[in-house]
C-alpha positions as CSV (number, residue, x, y, z in Angstrom):
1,X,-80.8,7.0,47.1
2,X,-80.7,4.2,49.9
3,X,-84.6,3.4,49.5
4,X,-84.4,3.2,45.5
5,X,-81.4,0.9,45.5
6,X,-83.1,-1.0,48.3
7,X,-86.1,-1.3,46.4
8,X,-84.2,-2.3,43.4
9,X,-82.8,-5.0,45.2
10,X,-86.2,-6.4,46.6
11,X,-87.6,-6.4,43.2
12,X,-84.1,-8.3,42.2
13,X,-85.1,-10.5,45.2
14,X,-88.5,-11.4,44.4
15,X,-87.9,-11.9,40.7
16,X,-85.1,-14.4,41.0
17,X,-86.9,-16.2,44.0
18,X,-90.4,-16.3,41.5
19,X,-89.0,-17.2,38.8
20,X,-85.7,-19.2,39.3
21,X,-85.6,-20.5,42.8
22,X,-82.7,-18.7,44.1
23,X,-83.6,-18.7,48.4
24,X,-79.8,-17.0,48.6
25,X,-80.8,-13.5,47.8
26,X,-83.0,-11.6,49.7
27,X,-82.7,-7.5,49.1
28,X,-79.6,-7.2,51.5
29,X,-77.7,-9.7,48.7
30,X,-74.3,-7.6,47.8
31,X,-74.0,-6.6,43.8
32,X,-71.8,-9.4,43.3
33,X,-73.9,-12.2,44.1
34,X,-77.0,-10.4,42.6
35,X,-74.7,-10.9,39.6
36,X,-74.0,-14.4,39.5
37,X,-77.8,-15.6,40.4
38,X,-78.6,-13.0,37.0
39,X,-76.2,-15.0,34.9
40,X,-77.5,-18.5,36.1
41,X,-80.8,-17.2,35.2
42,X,-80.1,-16.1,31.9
43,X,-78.0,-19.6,31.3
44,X,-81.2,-21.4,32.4
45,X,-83.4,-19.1,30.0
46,X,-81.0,-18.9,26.8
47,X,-79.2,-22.1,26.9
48,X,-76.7,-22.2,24.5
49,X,-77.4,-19.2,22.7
50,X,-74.6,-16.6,22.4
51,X,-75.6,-13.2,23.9
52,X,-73.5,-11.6,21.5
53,X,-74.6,-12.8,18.2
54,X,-78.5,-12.9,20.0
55,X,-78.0,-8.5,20.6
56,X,-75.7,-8.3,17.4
57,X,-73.1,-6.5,19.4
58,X,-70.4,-9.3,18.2
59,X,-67.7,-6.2,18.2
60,X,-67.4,-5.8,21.8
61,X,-66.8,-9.6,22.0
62,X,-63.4,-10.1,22.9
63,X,-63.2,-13.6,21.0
64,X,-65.7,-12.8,17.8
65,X,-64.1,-14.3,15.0
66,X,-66.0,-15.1,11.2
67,X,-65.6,-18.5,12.6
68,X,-68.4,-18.0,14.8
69,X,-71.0,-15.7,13.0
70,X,-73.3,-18.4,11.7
71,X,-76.4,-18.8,13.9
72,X,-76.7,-18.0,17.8
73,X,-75.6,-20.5,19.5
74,X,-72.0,-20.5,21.1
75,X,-69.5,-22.4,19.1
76,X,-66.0,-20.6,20.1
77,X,-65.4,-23.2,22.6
78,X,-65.8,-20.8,25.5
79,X,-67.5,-22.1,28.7
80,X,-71.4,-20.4,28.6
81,X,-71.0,-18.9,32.4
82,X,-67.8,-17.1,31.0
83,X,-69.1,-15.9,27.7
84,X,-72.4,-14.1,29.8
85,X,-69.7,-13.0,32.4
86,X,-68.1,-11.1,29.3
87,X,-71.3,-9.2,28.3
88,X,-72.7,-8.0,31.3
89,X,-68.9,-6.6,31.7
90,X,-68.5,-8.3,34.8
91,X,-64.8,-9.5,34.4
92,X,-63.9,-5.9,35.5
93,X,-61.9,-5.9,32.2
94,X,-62.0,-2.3,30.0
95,X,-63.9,-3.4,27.0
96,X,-64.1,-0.4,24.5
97,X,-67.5,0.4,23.3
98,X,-66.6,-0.2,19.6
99,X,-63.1,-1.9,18.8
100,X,-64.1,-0.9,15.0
101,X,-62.4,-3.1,12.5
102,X,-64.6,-3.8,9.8
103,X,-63.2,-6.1,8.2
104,X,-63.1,-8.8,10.9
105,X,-66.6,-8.1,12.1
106,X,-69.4,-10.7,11.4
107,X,-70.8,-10.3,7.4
108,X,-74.2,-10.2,8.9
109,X,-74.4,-7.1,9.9
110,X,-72.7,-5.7,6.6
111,X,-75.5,-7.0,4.1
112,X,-78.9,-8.3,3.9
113,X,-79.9,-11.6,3.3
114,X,-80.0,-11.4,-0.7
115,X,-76.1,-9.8,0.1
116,X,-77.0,-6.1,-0.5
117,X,-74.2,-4.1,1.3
118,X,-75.0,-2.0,3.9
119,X,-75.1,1.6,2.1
120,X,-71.8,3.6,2.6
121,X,-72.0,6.7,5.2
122,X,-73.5,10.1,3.5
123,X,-70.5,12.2,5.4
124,X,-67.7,10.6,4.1
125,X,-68.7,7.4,2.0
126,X,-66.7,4.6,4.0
127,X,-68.2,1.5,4.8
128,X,-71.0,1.5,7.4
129,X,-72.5,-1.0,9.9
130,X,-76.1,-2.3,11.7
131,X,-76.2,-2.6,15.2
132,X,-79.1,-3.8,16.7
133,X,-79.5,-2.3,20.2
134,X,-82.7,-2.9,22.0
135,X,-86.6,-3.1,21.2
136,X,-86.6,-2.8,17.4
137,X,-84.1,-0.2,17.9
138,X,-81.0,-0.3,15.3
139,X,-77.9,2.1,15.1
140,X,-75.9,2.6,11.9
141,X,-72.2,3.3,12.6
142,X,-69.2,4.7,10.0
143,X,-66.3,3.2,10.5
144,X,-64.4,6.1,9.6
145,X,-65.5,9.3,10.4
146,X,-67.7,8.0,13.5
147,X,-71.2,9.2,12.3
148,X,-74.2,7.3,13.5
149,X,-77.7,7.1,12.8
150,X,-80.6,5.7,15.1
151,X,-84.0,4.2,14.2
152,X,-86.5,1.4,14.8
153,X,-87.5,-0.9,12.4
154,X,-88.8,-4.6,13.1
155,X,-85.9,-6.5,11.3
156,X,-81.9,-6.3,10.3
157,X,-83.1,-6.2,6.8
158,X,-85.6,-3.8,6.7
159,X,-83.4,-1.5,9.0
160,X,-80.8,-1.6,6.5
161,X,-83.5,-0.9,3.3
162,X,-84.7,2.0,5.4
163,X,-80.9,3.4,6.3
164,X,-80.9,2.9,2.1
165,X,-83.7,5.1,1.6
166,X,-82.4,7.4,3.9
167,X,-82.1,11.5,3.1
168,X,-79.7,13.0,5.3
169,X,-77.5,15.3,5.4
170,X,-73.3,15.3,5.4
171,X,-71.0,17.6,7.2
172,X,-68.3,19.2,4.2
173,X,-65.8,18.8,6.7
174,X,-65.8,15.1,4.6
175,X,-66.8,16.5,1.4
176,X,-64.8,15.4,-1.7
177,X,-64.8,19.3,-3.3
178,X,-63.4,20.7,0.0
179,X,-63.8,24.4,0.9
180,X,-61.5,25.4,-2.0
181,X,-63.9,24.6,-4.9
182,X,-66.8,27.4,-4.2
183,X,-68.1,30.2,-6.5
184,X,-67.3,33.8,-6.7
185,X,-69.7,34.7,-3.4
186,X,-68.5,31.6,-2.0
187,X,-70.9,28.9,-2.5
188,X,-70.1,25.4,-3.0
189,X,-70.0,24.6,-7.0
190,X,-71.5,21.5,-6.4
191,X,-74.6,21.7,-3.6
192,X,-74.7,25.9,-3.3
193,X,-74.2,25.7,-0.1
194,X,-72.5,29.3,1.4
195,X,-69.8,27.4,2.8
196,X,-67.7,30.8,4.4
197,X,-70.7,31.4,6.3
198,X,-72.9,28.8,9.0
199,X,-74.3,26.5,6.5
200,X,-71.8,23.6,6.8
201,X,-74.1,21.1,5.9
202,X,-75.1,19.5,1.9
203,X,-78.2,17.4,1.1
204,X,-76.5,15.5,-1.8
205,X,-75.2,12.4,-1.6
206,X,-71.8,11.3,-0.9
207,X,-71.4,9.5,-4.0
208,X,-73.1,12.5,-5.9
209,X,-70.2,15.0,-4.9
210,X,-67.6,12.5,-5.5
211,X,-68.8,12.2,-9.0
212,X,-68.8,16.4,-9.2
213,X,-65.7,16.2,-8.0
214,X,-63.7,14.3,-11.1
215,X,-65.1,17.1,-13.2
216,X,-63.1,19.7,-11.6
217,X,-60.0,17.4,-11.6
218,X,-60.2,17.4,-15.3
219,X,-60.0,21.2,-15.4
């Protein structure tokens, strides 16, 4: 373990030296001031541009408001050194990985650019929402019964057309008909699913079973 972390920090070393003049490090530099050379790098790279909004993880932001949603740049008056500090979690401050209220997180990750909604979750049909994670890599989140879906498309708007065309499948833990409404072997009335026995699982969308549903609240 010595000999990779030492290596790690020569490479640290050489590529802040090569790239960004920094003679202070060398590969005995502590964490800390590996750190702070990293963030001055990054500053001298991005400028202005708010890491946040740039990796759409604006949740974890301690200060995202709708205020500040419009473009990438940094407009919540927040000094830039503190703001990169904050997403490389190095105020040694417990940041949860997703404070989710939906309502108060950026619109741009809730519908395309014609203003399609995201589509709802296939579980349990509550409102859903595109993070973008890392190389063309995008993560659809529920923000109700925590289901999430992972794929790779090449823009927010094409990963939210493809999370449309989506088939999947929903637990009936979430399913409108519950385990009550099943035939006289036991499957489901509305997918056919045996649901007293392992499959727990129906094709059919969410808003599919909620429509079967009303039929047998009329009965």
């Amino acid at each position: 373990m010595k000999n990779e972390i030492s290596n790690l920090n020569k490479a640290l070393a050489v590529l802040l030296y090569d790239q960004y003049d920094c003679p202070e490090v060398d590969c005995e530099t502590d964490e800390e001031t590996f750190v702070k050379y990293i963030i001055y790098a990054l500053i001298e790279k991005n400028e202005d541009i708010c890491p946040f909004k740039n990796y759409s993880c604006e949740c974890i932001c301690k200060t995202s408001t709708e205020e500040c949603t419009e473009g990438l740049k940094i407009d919540c008056g927040r000094e830039t050194e503190g703001v990169w500090k904050e997403f490389i979690r190095n105020d040694e401050s417990e940041v949860e990985l997703m404070p989710f209220d939906y309502d108060v997180m950026p619109k741009r990750n809730k519908i395309d650019t014609e203003g399609n909604p995201m589509r709802e979750c296939n579980n349990c049909g509550q409102r859903t929402y595109m993070l973008y994670e890392e190389d063309e890599n995008y993560r659809v989140v529920c923000e109700n019964c925590e289901e999430t879906h992972s794929f790779k498309a090449n823009s927010l708007d094409r990963a939210m057309e493809k999370w449309r065309k989506m088939q999947l499948s929903a637990d009936c833990e979430y399913c409108p008909l519950g385990w009550e409404v099943r035939g006289y072997e036991g499957e489901c009335y509305d997918c056919g699913c045996m649901v007293d026995e392992d499959i727990n699982w129906c094709k059919k969308p969410y808003s599919e079973r909620l429509e079967k549903s009303k039929e047998f609240e009329e009965m």
